[in-house]
PyMOL Python script that loads the backbone (N, CA, C, O; Angstrom):
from pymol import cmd

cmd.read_pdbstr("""\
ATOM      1  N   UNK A   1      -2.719  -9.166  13.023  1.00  0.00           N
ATOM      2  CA  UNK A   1      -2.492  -9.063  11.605  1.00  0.00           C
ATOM      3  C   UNK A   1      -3.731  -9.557  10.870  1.00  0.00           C
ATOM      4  O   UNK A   1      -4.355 -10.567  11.194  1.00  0.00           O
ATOM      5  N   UNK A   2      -4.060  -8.681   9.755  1.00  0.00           N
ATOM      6  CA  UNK A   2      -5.290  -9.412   8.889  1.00  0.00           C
ATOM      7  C   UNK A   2      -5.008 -10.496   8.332  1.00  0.00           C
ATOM      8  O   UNK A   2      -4.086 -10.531   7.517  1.00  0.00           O
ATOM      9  N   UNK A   3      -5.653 -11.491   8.609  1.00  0.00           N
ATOM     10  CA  UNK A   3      -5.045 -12.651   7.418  1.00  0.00           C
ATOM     11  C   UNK A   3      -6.121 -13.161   6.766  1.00  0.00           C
ATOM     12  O   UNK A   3      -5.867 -14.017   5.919  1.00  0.00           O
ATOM     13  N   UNK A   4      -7.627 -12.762   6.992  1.00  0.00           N
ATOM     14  CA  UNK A   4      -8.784 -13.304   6.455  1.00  0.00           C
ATOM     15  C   UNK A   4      -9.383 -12.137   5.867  1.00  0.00           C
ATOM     16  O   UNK A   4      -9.221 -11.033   6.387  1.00  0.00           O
ATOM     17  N   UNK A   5      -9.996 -12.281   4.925  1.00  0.00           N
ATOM     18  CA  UNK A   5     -11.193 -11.332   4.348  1.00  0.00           C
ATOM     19  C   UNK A   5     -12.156 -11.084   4.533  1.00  0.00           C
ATOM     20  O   UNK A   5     -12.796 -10.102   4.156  1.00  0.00           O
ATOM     21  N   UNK A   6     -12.599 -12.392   5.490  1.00  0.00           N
ATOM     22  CA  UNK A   6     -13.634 -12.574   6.100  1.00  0.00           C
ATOM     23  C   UNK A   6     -14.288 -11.257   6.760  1.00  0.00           C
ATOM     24  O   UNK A   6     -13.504 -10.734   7.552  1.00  0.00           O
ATOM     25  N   UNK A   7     -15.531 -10.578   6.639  1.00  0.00           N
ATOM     26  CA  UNK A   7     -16.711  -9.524   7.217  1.00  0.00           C
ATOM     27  C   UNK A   7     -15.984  -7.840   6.794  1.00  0.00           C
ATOM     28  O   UNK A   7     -16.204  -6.655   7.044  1.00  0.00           O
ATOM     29  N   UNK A   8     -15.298  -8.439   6.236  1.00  0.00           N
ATOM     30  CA  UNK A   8     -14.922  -6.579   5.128  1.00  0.00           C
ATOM     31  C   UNK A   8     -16.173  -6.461   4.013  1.00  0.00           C
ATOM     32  O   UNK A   8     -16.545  -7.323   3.217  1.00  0.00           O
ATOM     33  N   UNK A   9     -16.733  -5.024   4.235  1.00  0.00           N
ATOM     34  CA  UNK A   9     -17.864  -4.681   3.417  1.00  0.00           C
ATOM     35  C   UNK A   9     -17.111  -4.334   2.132  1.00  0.00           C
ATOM     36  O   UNK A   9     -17.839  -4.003   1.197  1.00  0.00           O
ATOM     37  N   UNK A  10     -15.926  -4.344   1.926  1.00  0.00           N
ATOM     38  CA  UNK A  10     -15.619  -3.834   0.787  1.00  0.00           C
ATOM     39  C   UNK A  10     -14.091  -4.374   0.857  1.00  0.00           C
ATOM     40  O   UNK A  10     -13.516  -4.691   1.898  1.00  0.00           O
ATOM     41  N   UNK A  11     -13.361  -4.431  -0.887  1.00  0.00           N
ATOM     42  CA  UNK A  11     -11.752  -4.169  -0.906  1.00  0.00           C
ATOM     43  C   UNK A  11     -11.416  -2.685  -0.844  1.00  0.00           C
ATOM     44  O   UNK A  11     -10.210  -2.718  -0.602  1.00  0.00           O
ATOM     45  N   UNK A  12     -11.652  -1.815  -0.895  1.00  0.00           N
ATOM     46  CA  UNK A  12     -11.368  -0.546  -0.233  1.00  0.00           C
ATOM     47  C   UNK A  12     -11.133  -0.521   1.248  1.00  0.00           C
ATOM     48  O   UNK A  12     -10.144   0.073   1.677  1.00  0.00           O
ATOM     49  N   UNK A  13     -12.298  -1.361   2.385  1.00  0.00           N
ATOM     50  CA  UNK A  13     -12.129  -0.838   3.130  1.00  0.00           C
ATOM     51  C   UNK A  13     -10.662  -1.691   3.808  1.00  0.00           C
ATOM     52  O   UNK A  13      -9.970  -1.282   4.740  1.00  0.00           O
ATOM     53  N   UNK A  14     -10.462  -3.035   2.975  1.00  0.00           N
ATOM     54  CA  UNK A  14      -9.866  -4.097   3.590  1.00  0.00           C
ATOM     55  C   UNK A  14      -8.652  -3.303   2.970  1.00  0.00           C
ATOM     56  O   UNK A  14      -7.915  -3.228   3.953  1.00  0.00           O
ATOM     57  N   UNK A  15      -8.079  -2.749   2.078  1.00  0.00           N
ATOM     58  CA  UNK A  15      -6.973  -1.948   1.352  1.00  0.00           C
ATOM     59  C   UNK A  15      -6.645  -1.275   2.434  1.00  0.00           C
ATOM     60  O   UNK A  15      -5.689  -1.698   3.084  1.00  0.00           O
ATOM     61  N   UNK A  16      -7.519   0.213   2.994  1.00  0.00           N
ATOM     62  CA  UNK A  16      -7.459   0.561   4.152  1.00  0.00           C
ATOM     63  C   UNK A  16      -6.392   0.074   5.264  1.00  0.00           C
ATOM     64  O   UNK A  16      -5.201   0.328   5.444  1.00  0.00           O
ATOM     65  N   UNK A  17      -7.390  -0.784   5.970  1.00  0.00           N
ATOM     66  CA  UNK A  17      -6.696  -1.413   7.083  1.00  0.00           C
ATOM     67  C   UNK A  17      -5.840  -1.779   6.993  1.00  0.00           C
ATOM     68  O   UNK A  17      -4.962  -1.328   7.728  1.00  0.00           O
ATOM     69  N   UNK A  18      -5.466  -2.981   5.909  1.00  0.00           N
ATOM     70  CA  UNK A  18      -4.050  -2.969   5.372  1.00  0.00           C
ATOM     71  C   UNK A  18      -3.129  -2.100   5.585  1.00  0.00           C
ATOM     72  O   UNK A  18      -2.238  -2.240   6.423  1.00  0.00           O
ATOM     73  N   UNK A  19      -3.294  -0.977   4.722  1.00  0.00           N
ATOM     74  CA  UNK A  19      -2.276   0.342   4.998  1.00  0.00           C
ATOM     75  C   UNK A  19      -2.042   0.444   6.216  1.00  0.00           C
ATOM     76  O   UNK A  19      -0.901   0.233   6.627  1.00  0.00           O
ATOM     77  N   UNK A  20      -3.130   0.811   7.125  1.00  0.00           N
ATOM     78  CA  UNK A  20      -2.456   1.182   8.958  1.00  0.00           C
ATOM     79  C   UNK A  20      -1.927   0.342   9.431  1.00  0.00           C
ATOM     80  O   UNK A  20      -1.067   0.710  10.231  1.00  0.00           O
ATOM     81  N   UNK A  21      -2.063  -0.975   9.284  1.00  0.00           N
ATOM     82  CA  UNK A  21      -1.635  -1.926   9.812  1.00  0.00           C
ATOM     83  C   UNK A  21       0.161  -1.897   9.377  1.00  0.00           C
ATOM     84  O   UNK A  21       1.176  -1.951  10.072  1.00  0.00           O
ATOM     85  N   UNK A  22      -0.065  -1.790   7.949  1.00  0.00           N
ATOM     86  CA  UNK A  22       1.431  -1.686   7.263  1.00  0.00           C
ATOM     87  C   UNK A  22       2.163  -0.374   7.959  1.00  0.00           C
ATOM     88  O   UNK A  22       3.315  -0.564   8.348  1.00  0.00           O
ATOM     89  N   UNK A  23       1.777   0.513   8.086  1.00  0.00           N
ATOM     90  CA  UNK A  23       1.815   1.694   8.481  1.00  0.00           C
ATOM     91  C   UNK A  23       3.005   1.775   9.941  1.00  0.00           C
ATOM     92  O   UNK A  23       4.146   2.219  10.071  1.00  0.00           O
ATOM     93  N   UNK A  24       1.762   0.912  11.109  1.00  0.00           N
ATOM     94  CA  UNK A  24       2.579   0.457  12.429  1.00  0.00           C
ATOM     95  C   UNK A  24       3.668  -0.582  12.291  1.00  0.00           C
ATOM     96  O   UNK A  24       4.777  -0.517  12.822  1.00  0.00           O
ATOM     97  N   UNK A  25       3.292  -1.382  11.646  1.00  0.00           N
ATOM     98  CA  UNK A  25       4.962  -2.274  11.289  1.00  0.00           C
ATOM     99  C   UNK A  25       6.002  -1.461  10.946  1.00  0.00           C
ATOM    100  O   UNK A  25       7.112  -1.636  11.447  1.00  0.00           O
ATOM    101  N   UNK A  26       5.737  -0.392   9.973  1.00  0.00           N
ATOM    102  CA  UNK A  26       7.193   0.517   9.606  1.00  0.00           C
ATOM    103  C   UNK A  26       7.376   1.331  10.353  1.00  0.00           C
ATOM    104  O   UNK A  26       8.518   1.787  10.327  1.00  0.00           O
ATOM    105  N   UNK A  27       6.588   1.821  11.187  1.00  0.00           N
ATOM    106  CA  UNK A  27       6.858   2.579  12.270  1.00  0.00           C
ATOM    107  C   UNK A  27       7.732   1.881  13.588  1.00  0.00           C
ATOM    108  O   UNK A  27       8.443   2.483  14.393  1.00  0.00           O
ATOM    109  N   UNK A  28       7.394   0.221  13.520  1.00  0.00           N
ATOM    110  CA  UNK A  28       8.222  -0.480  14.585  1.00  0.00           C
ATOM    111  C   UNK A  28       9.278  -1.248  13.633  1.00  0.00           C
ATOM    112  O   UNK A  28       9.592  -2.423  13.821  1.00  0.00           O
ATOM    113  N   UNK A  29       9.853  -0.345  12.455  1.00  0.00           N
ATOM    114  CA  UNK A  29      11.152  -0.686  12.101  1.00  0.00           C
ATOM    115  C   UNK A  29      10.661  -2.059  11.383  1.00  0.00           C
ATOM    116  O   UNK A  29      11.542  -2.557  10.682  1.00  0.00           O
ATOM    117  N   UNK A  30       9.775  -2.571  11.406  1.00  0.00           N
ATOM    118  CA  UNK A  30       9.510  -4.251  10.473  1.00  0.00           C
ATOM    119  C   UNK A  30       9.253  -3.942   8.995  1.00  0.00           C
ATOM    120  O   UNK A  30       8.543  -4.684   8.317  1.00  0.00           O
ATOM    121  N   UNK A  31       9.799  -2.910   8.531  1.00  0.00           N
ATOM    122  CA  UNK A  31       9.761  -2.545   6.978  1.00  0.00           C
ATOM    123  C   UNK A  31       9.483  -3.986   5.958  1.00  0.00           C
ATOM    124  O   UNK A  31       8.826  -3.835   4.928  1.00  0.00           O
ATOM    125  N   UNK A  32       9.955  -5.180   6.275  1.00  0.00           N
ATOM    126  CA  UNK A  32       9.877  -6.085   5.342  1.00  0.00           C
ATOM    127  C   UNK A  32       8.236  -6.897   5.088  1.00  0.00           C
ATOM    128  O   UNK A  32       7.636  -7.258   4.076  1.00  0.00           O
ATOM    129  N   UNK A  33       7.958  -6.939   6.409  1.00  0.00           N
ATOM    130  CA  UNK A  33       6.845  -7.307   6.385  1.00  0.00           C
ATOM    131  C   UNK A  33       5.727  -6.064   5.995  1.00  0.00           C
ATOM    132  O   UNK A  33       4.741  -6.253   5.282  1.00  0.00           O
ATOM    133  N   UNK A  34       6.007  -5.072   6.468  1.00  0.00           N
ATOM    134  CA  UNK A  34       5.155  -3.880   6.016  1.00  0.00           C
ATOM    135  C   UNK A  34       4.813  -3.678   4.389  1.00  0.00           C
ATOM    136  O   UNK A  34       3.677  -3.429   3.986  1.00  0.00           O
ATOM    137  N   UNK A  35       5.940  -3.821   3.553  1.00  0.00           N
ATOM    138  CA  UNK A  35       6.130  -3.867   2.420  1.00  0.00           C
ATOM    139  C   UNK A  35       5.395  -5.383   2.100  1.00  0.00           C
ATOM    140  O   UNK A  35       5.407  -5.407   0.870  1.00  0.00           O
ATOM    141  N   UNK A  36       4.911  -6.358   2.452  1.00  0.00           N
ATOM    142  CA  UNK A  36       4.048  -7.403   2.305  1.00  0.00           C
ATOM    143  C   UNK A  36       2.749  -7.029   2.213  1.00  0.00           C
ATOM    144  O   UNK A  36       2.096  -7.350   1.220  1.00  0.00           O
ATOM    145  N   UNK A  37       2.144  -6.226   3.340  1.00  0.00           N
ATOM    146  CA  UNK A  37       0.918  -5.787   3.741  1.00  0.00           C
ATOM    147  C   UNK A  37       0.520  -4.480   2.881  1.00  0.00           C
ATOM    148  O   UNK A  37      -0.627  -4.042   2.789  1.00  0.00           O
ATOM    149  N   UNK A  38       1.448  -4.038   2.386  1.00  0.00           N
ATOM    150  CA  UNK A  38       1.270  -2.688   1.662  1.00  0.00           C
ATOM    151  C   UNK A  38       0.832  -3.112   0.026  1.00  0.00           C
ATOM    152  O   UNK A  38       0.005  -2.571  -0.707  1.00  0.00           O
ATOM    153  N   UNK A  39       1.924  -4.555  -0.287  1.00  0.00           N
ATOM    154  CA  UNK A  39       1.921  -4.606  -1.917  1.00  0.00           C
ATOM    155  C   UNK A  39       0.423  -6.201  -1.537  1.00  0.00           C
ATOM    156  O   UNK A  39       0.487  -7.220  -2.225  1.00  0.00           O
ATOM    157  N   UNK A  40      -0.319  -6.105  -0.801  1.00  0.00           N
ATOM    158  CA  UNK A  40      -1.457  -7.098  -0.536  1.00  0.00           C
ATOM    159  C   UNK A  40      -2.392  -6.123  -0.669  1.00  0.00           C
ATOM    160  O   UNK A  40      -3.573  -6.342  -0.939  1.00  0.00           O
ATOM    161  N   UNK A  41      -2.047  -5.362  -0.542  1.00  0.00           N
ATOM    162  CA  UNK A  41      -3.426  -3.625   0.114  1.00  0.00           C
ATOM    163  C   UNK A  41      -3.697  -3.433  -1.792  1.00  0.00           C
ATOM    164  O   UNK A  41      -4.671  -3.443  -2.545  1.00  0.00           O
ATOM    165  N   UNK A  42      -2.077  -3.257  -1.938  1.00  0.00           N
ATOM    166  CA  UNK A  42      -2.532  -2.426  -3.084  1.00  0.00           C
ATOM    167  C   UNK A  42      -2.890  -3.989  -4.470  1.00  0.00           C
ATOM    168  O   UNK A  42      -3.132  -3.512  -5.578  1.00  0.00           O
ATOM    169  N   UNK A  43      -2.915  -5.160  -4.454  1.00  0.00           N
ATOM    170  CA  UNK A  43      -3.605  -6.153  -4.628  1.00  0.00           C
ATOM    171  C   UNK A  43      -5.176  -6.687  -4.983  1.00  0.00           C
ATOM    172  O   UNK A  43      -5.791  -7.268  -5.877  1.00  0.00           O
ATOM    173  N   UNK A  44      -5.432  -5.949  -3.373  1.00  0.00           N
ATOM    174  CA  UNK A  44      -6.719  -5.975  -3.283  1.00  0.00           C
ATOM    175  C   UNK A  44      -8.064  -4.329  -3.955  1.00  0.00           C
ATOM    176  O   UNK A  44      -9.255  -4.328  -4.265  1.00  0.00           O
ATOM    177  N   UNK A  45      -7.010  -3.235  -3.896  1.00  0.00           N
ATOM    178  CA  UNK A  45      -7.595  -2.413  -4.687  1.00  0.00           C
ATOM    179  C   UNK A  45      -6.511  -1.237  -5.114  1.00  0.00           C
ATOM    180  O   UNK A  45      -5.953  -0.433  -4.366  1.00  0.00           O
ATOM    181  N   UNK A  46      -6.403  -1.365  -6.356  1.00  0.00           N
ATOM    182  CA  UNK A  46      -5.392  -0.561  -6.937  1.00  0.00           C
ATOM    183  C   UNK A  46      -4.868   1.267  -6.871  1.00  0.00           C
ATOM    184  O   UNK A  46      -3.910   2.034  -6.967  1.00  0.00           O
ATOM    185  N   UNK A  47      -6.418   1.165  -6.621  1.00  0.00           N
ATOM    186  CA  UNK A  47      -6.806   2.386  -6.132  1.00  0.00           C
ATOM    187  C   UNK A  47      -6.439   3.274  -4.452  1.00  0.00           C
ATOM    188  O   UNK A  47      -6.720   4.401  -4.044  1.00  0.00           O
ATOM    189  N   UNK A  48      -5.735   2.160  -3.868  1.00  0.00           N
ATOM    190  CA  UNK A  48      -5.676   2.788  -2.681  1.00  0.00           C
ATOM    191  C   UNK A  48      -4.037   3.808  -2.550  1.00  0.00           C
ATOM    192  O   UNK A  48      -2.830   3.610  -2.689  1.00  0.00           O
ATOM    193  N   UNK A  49      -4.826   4.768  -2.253  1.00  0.00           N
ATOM    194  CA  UNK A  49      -3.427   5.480  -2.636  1.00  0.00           C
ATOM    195  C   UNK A  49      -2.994   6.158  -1.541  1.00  0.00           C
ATOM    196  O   UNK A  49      -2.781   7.368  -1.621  1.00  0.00           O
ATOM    197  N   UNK A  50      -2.798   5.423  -0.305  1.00  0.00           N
ATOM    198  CA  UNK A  50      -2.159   5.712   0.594  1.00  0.00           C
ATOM    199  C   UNK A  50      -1.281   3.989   1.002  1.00  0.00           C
ATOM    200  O   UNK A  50      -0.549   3.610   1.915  1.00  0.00           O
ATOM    201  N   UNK A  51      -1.831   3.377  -0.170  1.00  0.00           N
ATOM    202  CA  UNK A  51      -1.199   1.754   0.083  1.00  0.00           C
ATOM    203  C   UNK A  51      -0.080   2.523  -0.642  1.00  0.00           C
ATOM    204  O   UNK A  51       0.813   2.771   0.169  1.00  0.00           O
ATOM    205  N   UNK A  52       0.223   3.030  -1.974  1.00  0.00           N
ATOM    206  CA  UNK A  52       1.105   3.554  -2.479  1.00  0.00           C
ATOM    207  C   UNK A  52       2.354   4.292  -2.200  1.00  0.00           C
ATOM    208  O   UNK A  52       3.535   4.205  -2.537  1.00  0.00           O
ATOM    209  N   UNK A  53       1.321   5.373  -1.137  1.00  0.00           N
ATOM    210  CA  UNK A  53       2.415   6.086  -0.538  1.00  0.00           C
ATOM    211  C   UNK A  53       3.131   5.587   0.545  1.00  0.00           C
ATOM    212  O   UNK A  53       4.283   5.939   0.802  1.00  0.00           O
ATOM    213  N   UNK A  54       2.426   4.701   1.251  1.00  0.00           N
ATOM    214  CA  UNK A  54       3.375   4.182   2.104  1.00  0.00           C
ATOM    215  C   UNK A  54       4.491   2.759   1.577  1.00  0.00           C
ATOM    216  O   UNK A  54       5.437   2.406   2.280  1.00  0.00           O
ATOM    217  N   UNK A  55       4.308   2.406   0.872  1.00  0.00           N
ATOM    218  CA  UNK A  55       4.915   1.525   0.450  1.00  0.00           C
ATOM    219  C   UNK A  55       6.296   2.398  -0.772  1.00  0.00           C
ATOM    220  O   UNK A  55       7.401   1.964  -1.096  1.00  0.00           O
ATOM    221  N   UNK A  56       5.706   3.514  -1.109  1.00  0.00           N
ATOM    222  CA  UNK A  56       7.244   4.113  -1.792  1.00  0.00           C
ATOM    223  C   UNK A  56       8.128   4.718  -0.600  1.00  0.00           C
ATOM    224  O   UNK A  56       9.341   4.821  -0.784  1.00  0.00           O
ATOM    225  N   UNK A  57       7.508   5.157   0.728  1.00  0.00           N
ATOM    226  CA  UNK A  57       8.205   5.686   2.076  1.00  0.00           C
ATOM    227  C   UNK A  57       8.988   4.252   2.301  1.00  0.00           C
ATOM    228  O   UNK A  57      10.210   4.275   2.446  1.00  0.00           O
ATOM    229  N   UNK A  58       8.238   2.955   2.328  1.00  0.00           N
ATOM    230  CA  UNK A  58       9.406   2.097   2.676  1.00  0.00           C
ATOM    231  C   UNK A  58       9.894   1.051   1.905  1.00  0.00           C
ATOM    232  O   UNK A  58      10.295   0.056   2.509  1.00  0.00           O
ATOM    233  N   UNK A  59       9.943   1.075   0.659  1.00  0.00           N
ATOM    234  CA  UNK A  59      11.132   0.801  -0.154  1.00  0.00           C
ATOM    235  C   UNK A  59      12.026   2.381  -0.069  1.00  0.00           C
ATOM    236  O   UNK A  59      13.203   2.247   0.263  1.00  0.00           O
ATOM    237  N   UNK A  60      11.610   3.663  -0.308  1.00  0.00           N
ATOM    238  CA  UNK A  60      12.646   4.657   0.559  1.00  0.00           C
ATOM    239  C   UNK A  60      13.678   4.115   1.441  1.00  0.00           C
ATOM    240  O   UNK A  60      14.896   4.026   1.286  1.00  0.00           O
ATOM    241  N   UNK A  61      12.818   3.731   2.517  1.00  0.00           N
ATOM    242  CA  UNK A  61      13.925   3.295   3.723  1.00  0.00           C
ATOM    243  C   UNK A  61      14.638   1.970   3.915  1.00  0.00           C
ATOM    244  O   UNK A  61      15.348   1.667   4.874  1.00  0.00           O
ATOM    245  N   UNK A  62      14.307   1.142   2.736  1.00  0.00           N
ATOM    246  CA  UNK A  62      15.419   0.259   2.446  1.00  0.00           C
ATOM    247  C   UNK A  62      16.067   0.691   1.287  1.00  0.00           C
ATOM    248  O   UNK A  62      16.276  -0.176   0.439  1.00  0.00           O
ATOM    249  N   UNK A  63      16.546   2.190   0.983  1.00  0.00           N
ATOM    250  CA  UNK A  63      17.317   2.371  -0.253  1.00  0.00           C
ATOM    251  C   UNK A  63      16.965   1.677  -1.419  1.00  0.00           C
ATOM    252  O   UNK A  63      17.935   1.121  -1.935  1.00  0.00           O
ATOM    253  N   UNK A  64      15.915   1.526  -1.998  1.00  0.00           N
ATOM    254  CA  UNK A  64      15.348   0.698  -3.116  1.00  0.00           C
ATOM    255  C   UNK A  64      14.408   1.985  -3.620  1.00  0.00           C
ATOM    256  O   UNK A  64      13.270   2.342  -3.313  1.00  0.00           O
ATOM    257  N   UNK A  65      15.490   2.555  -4.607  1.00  0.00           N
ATOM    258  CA  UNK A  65      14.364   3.982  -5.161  1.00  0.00           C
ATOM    259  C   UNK A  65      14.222   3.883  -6.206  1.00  0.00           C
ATOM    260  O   UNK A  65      13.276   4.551  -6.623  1.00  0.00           O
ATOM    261  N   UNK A  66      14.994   3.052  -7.274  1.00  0.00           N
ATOM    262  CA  UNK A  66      14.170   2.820  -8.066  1.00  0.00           C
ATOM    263  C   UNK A  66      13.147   1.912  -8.463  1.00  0.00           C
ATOM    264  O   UNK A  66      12.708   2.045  -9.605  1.00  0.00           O
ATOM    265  N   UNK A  67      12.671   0.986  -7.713  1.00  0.00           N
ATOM    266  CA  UNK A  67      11.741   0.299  -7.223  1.00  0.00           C
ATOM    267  C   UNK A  67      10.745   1.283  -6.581  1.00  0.00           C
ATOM    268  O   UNK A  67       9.609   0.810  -6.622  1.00  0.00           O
ATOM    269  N   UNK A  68      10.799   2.528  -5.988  1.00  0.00           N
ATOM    270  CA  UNK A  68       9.632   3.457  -5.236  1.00  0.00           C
ATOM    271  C   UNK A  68       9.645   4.578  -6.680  1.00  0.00           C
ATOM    272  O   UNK A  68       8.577   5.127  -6.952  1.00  0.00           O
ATOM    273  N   UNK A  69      10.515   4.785  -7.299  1.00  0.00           N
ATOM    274  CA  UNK A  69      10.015   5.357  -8.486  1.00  0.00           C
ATOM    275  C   UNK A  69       9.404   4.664  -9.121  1.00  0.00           C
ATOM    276  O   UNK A  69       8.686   5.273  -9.916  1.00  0.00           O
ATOM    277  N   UNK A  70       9.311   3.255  -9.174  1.00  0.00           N
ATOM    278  CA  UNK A  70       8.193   2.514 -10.187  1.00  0.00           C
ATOM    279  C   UNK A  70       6.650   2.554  -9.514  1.00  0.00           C
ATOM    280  O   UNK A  70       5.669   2.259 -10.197  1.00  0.00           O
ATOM    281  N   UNK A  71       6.557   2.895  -8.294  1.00  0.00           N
ATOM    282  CA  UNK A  71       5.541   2.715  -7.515  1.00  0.00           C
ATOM    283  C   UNK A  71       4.824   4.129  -7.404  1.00  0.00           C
ATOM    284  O   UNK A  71       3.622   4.342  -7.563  1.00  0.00           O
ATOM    285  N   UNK A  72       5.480   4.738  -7.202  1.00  0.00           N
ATOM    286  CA  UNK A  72       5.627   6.218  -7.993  1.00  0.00           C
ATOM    287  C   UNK A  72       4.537   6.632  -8.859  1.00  0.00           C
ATOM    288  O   UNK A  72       3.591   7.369  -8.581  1.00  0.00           O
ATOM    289  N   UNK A  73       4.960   5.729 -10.545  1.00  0.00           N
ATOM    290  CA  UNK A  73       4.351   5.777 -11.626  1.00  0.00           C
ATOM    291  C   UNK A  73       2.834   5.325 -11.739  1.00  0.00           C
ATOM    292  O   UNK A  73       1.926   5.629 -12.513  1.00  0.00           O
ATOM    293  N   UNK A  74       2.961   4.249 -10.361  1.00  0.00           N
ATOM    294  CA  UNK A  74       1.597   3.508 -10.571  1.00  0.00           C
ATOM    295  C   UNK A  74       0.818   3.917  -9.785  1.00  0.00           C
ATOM    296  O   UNK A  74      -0.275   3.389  -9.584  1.00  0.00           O
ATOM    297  N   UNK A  75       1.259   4.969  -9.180  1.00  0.00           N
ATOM    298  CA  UNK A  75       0.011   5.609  -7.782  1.00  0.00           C
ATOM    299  C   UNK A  75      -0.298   6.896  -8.938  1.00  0.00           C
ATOM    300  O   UNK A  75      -1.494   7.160  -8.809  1.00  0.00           O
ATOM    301  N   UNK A  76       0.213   7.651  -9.839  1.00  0.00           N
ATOM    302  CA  UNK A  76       0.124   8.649 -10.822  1.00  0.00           C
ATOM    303  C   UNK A  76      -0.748   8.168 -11.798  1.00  0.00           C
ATOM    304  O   UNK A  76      -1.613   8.918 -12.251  1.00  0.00           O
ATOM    305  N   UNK A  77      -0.640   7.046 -12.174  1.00  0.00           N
ATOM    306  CA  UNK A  77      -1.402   6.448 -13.210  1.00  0.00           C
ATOM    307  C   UNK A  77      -3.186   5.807 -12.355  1.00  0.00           C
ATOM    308  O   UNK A  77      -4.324   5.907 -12.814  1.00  0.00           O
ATOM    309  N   UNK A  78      -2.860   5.382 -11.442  1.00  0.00           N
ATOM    310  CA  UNK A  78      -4.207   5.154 -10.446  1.00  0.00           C
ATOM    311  C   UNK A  78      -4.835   5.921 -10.094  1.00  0.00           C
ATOM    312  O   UNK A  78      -6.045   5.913  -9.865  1.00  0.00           O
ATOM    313  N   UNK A  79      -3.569   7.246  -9.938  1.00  0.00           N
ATOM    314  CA  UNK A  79      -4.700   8.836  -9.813  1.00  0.00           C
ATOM    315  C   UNK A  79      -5.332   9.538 -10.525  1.00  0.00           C
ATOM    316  O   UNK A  79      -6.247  10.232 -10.081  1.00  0.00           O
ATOM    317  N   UNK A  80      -4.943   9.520 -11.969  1.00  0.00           N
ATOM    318  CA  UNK A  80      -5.529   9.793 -13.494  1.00  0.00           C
ATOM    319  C   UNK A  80      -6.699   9.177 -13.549  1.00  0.00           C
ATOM    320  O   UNK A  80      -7.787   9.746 -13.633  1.00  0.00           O
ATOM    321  N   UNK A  81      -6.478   7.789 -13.498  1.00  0.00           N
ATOM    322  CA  UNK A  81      -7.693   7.469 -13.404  1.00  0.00           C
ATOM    323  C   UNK A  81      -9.097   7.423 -12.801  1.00  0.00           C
ATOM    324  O   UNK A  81     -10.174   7.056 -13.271  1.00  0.00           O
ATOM    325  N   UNK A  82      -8.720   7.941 -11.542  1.00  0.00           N
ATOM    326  CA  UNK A  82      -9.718   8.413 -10.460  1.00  0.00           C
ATOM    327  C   UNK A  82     -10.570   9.538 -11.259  1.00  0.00           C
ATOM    328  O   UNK A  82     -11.776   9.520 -11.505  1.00  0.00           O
ATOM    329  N   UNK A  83      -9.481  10.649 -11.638  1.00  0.00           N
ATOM    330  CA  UNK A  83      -9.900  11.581 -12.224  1.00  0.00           C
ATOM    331  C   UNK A  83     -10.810  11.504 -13.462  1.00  0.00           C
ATOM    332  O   UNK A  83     -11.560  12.411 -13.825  1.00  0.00           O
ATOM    333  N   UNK A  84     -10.694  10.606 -13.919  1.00  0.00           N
ATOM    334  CA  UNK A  84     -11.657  10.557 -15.370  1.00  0.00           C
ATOM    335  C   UNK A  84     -12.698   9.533 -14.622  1.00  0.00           C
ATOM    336  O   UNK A  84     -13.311   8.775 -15.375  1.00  0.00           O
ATOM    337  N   UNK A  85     -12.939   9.441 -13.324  1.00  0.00           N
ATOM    338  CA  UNK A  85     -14.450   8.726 -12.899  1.00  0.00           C
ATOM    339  C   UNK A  85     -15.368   9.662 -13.406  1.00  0.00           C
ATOM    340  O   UNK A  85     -16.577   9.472 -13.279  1.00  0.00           O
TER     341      UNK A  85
END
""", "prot")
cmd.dss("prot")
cmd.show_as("cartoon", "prot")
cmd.util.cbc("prot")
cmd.orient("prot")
């Protein structure tokens, strides 16, 4: 598990890893902790928008949708903004 920041060239790339990491926890059913690593990802850069998507897949799978519709809004609004770079 990442727990240091330590020798990441970037918060993108540390957002990243985050995600896969979050990624294999929900894949081994640890949704709670995944959802830790996912809302840390998206923390560290707002912009990561696969921290987004995986984190509305698992509030999905703990039946918490309107909580993944709010997450929803903020991966839409993070993507707008990409767009006007």
């Amino acid at each position: 598990m990442i727990d240091t920041l330590d020798g990441w060239e970037s918060v993108s790339s540390l957002a990243l890893a985050l995600s896969e990491e979050a990624r294999v926890l929900a894949s081994e059913g640890n949704l709670a902790e995944a959802e830790k690593q996912l809302r840390r990802a998206i923390a560290f850069d707002t912009y990561c928008l696969k921290a987004y998507e995986w984190l509305e897949y698992v509030l999905d799978a703990q039946g918490r949708f309107d909580e993944s519709c709010d997450v929803r809004a903020l991966k839409r609004r993070s993507m707008s903004e990409i767009a006007l770079w």
